[in-house]
Structures are given as C-alpha cells and as structure tokens.
C-alpha positions in Angstrom: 60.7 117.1 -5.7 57.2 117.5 -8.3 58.5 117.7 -11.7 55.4 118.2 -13.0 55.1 121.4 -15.1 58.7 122.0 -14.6 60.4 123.6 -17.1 63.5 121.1 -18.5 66.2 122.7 -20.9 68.2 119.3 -22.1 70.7 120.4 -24.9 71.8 117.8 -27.4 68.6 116.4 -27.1 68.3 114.6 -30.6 69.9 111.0 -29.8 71.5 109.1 -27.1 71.1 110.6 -23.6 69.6 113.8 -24.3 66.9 112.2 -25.9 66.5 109.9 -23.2 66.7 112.6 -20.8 63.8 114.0 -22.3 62.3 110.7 -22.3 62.5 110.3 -18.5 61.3 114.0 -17.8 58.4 113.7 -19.8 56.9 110.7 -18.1 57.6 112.7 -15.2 55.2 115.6 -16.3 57.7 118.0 -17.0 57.5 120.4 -19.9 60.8 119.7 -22.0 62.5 122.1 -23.7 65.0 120.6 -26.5 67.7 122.0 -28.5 70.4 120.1 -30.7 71.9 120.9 -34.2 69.8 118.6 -35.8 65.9 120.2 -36.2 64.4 117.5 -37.6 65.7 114.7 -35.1 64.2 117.2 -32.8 60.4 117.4 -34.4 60.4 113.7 -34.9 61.2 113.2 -30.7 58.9 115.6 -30.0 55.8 114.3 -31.4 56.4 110.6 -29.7 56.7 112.6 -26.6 53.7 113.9 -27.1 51.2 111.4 -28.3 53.2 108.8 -25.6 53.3 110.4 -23.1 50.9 114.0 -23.7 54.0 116.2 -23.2 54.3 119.7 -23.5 57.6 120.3 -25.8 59.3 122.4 -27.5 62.3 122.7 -30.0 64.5 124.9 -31.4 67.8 124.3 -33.3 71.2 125.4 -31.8 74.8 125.0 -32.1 76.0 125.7 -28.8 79.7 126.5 -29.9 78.5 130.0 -30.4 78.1 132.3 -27.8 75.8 135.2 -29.2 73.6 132.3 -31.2 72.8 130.9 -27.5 72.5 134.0 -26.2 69.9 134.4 -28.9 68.3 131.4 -28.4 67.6 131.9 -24.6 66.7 135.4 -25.0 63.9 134.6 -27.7 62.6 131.7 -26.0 58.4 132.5 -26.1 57.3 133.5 -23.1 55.7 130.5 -21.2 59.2 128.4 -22.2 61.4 131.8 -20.2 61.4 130.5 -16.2 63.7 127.2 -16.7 63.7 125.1 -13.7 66.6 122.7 -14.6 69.6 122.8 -17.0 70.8 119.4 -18.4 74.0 120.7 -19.9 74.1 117.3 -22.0 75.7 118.3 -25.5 79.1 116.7 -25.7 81.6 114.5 -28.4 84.6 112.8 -28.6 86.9 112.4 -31.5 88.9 109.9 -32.6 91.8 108.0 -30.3 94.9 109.8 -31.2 98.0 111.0 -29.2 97.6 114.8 -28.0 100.3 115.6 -30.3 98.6 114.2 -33.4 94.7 115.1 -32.7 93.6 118.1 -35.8 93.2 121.6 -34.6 89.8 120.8 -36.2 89.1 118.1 -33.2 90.6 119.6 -30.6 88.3 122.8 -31.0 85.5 120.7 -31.5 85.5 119.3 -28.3 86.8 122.1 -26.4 84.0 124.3 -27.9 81.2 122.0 -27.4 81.9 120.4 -24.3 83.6 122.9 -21.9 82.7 126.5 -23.7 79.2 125.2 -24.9 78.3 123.9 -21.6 79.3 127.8 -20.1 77.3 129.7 -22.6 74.3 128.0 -21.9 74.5 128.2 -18.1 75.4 131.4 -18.5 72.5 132.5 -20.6 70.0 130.2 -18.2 71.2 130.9 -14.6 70.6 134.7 -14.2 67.1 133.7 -14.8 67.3 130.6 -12.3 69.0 133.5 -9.7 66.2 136.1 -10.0 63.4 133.4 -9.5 65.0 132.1 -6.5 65.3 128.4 -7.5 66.9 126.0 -10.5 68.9 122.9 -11.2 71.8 122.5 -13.4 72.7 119.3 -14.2 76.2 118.6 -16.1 76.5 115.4 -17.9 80.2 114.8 -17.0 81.9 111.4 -17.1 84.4 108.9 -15.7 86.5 110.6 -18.2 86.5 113.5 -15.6 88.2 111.5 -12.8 90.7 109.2 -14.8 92.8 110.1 -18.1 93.5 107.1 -20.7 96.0 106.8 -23.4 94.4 108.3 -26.7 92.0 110.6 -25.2 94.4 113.5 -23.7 92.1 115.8 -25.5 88.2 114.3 -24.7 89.7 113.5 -20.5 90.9 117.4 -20.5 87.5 118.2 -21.1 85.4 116.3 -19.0 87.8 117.4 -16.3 86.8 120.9 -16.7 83.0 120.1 -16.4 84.3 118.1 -12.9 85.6 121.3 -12.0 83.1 123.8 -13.4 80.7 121.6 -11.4 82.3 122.0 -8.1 83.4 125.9 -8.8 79.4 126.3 -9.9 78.6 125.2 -6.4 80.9 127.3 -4.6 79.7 130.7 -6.9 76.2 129.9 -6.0 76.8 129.4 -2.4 73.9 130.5 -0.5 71.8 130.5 -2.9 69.0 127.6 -3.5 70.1 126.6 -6.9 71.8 123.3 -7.0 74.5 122.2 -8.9 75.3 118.1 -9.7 77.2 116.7 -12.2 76.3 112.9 -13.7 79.3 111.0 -14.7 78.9 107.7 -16.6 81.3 105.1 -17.7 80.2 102.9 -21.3 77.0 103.3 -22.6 76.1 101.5 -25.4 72.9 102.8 -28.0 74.6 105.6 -28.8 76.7 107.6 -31.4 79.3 108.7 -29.0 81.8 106.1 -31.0 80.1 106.2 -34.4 81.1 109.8 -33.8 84.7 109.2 -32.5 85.3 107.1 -35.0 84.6 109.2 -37.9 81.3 107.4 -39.0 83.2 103.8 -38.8 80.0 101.8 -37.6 81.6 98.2 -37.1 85.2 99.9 -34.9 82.3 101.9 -33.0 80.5 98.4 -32.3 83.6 96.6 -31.2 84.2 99.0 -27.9 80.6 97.6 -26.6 81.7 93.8 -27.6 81.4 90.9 -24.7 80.0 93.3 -22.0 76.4 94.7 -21.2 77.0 99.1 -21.3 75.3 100.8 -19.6 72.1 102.6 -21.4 71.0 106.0 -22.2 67.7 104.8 -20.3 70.3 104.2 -17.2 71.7 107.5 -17.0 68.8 109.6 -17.3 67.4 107.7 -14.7 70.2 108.8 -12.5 69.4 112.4 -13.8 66.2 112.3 -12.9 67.1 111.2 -9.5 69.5 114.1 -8.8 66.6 116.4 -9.8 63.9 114.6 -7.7 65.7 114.9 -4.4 64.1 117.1 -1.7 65.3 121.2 -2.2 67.7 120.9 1.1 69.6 117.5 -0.9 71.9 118.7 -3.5 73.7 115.7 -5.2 76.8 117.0 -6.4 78.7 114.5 -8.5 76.9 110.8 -9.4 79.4 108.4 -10.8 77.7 105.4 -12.6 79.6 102.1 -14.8 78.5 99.0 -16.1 79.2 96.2 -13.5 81.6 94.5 -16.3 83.8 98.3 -16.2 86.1 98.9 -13.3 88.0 102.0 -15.1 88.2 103.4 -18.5 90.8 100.5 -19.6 89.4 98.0 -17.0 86.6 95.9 -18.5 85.8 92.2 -18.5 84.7 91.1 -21.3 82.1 88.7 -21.6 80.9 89.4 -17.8 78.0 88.9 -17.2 75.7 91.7 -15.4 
C-alpha cells in the first residue's frame, strides 16, 4: 500500500521506537503526526524530519493517561491533520523488577495507565474517524512480554497481555469493516530508554541487560511496522513477533552470540 501523504498518528514519538517509527514513515512520504510528553524532544525530531527527508509533521504534547486531555487533543487537531490513516499506539514503560507484591501503587498505575488505558483512549478517540472514512490502520506496539510472563515483571507481562488481547478483540469489533488491526511484538531492543526507565534512571544496570548480545534496534521494529502497514488492503497482519537471533525467550539469551 502508497504511504505517501498518509496521515501517521505515532504516540510516544520522542525517543526509541516512536521516533523511529516516525523515521521510517517519513522516508516513506507519509505525513506524521507526533505526540509524547516531552514537546521539545518533539520540535527537535521534527525539524530533522523535515530538512532529511522534506516531511510534513506535526506535534503536539500529550499525556495519554488522561482520557478527556486525548479526547482534546484529537478533537483540536487542525483540520488537514483530522482524517488519520494509521494509529501506532506506541507509548509504553516498564518499571523496575520487583515481585507483584512489592511493585508501588505509583508503578503499577503507571503502567496500567499508559500502556493498556492510554493505548484505549487514543484508539478510541481516532477510530470513529477511521470508521466514517471507510479505511485506517491501527497498529499496537505489543511485545514478547504479551505471550510469556517472567519473574519480576508480573506487572509490565499483565500489560502487554492486554494489548495481545485488545488486538485480537479489536479485530473481531471491527469485523467487516476494512480497518485493520496488527499488533508488533518485539523481544530486546537496545538504543533505547526502556531500561534507563525501569531502572529508575540507573544508566550502567540499564546497559548490563544489552551486554554480550546484538538487540534488536528501534530501526528493526519500525521496519516491521512499516511492513504491516504496506501490505495490500485485503492482507491484514495481525500479530508480528520479532527477537534478536541471540533471544530465544524473555530469560533465554546467549550471551556473546553472535548474529
């Protein structure tokens, strides 16, 4: 499928994958629409994507754990930014490594807000639009955290296992209808601050999870985005599982593998 002039809503957009999501659409042509918490991360991608690669973007600062401020957000979009053509539900965290019975309230809502009831206030805001022009994409940024659970991360696999199932339910509610519905789940991927963020900040503890194997990249997983979104209208790619080569599970990695 053309992406160009395709309207792209990617939400944590400011780092990591969103940002290379945005990366990957823009080279297609597509007009990128961005949102994170962080405005100025925002403005600073946006202008590389424009004089790299002549995009068309544009920004606008949300915290997605609040239902009426993405309701907001979608509804004030300027006009020529209102007909999305693809969702990349992207924002998403993890915190810490504790036992369920020790993670903070503080954490657990954290990640339950942003990852499961983020994710459903912004499709919910975007695909009533997506219904009435007959067409759209959404595209959840899941992971193998969805199809396996691990000792320390009760909370962040609970999570993921509700996008793996909003996903599928998705599909089934739109039965009928030409919107399609995938969900991309990746194993490690390094260049990120997914553990800088788990690990409150700790830089060197966030380093060590990526140590003696090659991760996966942002680069690598929006590629795979990109492909679920590129497939003909009649080819709906419903869940994408990708790891490094050196990852078997989320416990099963050889270290000092090579690719």
């Amino acid at each position: 499928m053309e992406l160009r002039e395709r309207i792209v809503l990617i939400t944590g957009a400011s780092s990591g994958i969103g940002a290379a999501c945005a990366e990957a659409f823009a080279r297609r042509g597509a007009r990128v629409l961005l949102c994170a918490r962080r405005l100025d991360r925002l403005h600073a991608l946006a202008d590389r994507l424009r004089r790299t690669f002549q995009a068309e973007v544009h920004v606008f600062a949300l915290d997605l754990r609040h239902a009426a401020a993405v309701n907001q957000a979608i509804a004030e979009l300027p006009a020529r930014w209102q007909a999305i053509d693809i969702l990349v539900n992207n924002a998403g965290l993890a915190l810490g490594l504790d036992p369920a019975y020790a993670n903070t309230i503080e954490d657990i809502d954290q990640m339950v807000d942003t990852n499961v009831k983020g994710l459903l206030y912004v499709t919910r805001a975007v695909l009533p639009g997506m219904l009435s022009r007959g067409r759209g994409h959404i595209i959840n940024i899941g992971s193998t955290a969805g199809h396996e659970v691990y000792r320390g991360g009760t909370v962040y696999c609970a999570t993921k296992h509700a996008v793996a199932a909003i996903t599928r339910g998705l599909k089934q509610d739109l039965h009928g209808t030409p919107i399609r519905v995938s969900s991309v789940d990746p194993g490690m991927v390094g260049e990120t601050e997914f553990s800088v963020v788990r690990f409150g900040g700790d830089v060197q503890r966030a380093a060590q999870v990526y140590e003696g194997i090659q991760p996966l990249t942002p680069a690598d997983v929006a590629e795979a985005v990109v492909w679920c979104a590129t497939r003909p209208p009649h080819v709906n790619v419903l869940e994408l599982i990708l790891m490094p080569t050196a990852q078997s599970s989320a416990t099963l990695v050889a270290r000092h593998a090579q690719p």
